[in-house]
Steps between C-alpha positions, in 0.01 A plus 500: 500500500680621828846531652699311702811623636579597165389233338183440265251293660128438377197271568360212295136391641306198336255466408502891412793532310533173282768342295586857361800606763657181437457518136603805463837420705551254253469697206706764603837265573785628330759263601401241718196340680570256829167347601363220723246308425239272706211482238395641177208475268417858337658520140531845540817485731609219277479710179642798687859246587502418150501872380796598758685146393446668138602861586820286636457542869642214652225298741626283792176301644513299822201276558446250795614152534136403566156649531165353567409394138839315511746397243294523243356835517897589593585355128269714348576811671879449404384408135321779468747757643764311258236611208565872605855486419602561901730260671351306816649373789345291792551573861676215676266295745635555839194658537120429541460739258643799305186702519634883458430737223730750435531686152847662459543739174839617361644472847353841601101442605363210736167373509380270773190355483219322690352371204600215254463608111157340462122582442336358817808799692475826272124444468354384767692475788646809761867541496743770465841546380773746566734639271824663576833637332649476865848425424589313794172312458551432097847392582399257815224333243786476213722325748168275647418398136872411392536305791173282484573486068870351588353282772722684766446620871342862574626722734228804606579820495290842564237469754269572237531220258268239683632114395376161615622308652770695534400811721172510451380398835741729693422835261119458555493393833677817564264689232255443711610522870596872374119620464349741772148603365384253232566183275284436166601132407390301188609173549292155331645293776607678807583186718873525603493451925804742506342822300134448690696528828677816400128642308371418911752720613442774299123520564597469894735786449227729350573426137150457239528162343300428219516220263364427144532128439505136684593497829654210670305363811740635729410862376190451683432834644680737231298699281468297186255462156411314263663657150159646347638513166526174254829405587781610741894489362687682629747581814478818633577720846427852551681629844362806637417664126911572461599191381413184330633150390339336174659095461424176362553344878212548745490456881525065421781307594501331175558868335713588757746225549405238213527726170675737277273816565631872465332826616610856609392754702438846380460826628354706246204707616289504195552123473425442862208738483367310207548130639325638840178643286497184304474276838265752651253469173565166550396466855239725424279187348577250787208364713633669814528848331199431371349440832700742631338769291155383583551499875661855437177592325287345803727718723412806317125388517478459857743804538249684273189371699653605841593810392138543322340427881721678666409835316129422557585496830673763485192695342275339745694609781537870388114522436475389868739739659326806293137414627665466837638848430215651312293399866764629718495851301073506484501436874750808586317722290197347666676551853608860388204640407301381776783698740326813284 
């Protein structure tokens, strides 16, 4: 866990770290637990709401108007929250989609993930999560989560509290027009005409692009992979290995513009650092840096051969130049005797 202008800030990395940050969270509520919810299926965090609900913490959940599996999965997801004891509230449906997931506990520590409370995220899926007891960030995400449970408008605040559709386009157009040396992007869906354009730019001002993910067609010439792992889920930007944005809203319109989405930009070195070596182990098992390591391994051949020939050569060469020199000598002596 690192600092961040005072503030504690730490890492969550799937599928590494599992269910157990989250869990633990939960368990250790005192007072109160805010959370927002897109989909759930692992009894665990169910069973861990009940036990705070019984410890009387009071739990406010906010779940989306819709969601792919559609009313009915909706039903059961608010039945079975309702089971826990915690109260549950649905987002209004101005909205594609309420698709953010943000963990508040006793009003003092935020958690904002990538990943929805489900098997096929925790196990087997990349994402990350940030956690933070930033009180200008706790507060902003209080203030986000009263205003989408009363059905009411949001005004943004800090810079760093990322919102769609609020400010989100603005903040990380800007997040990334700021790099100078390098970009590490996860992204499932990179399509949005606006953020290729300004990716261009950077790569034309110097800047090392490289993406982990599906690139639009537009992208065609940045540096992007396939995810090698089984499943990408996650949003993620590390800017010049100083700072970095986690989100639920990628570089898509639709996530941009369309939906409720929330992500924030940290600064924290060790979490930085960490997100960086994660993409980097990542990248690491791509075809291109795959091929990359082979041609690096032919260049070292060939670099080997050369050099191998050259010092033959080289050998060859000084043999030469000492007979030459050997003769030269024999004939003075030869030469100097004879004057005798």
């Amino acid at each position: 866990m690192g600092r961040e202008e005072g503030a504690q800030v730490s890492l969550i990395v799937q599928p590494d770290d599992g269910i157990g940050p989250v869990v633990s969270a939960i368990h250790r509520a005192k007072t109160s637990i805010d959370i927002g919810i897109f989909r759930l299926d692992r009894g665990d965090i169910a069973r861990a709401l009940r036990g705070a609900v019984g410890r009387g913490v009071r739990i406010r959940t906010l779940i989306a108007h819709t969601n792919r599996g559609g009313e009915r999965r909706l039903r059961k997801l608010e039945q079975d929250l309702l089971k826990t004891g915690a109260s549950v509230r649905r987002t209004d449906d101005d909205l594609r989609r309420y698709h953010n997931k943000v963990i508040i506990v006793d009003r003092a520590t935020l958690y904002v993930l990538g990943f929805n409370y489900t098997a096929l995220d925790v196990n087997k899926s990349r994402s990350f999560g940030v956690v933070t007891k930033k009180r200008e960030l706790v507060q902003e995400a209080i203030k986000l989560f009263e205003a989408d449970s009363l059905r009411r408008p949001y005004t943004p605040g800090p810079k760093a509290f990322v919102v769609s559709p609020v400010n989100a386009r603005a903040r990380l157009a800007a997040f990334l027009r700021g790099a100078r040396k390098q970009l590490l992007v996860y992204d499932p869906k990179l399509t949005d005409p606006t953020m290729i354009r300004i990716l261009r730019e950077r790569v034309s001002a110097g800047v090392s692009v490289r993406i982990l993910g599906k690139l639009g067609k537009r992208g065609a010439g940045l540096t992007a992979e396939k995810f090698p792992g089984k499943r990408l889920h996650v949003r993620a930007i590390v800017r010049d290995g100083q700072q970095a944005f986690v989100g639920s809203q990628g570089l898509r319109k639709l996530e941009l513009d369309g939906r409720r989405e929330v992500g924030v930009i940290v600064k924290d070195p060790k979490v930085v650092a960490r997100m960086a070596a994660v993409f980097e182990e990542d990248w690491s098992l791509t075809d291109r840096a795959r091929q990359d390591v082979k041609d690096a391994r032919k260049d070292e051949k060939a670099e080997a051969k050369v050099e191998a020939e050259a010092k033959v050569e080289a050998k060859v060469e000084a043999k030469a130049e000492a007979k030459v020199e050997a003769k030269v000598e024999a004939e003075a002596k030869a030469e100097a005797k004879a004057e005798e």
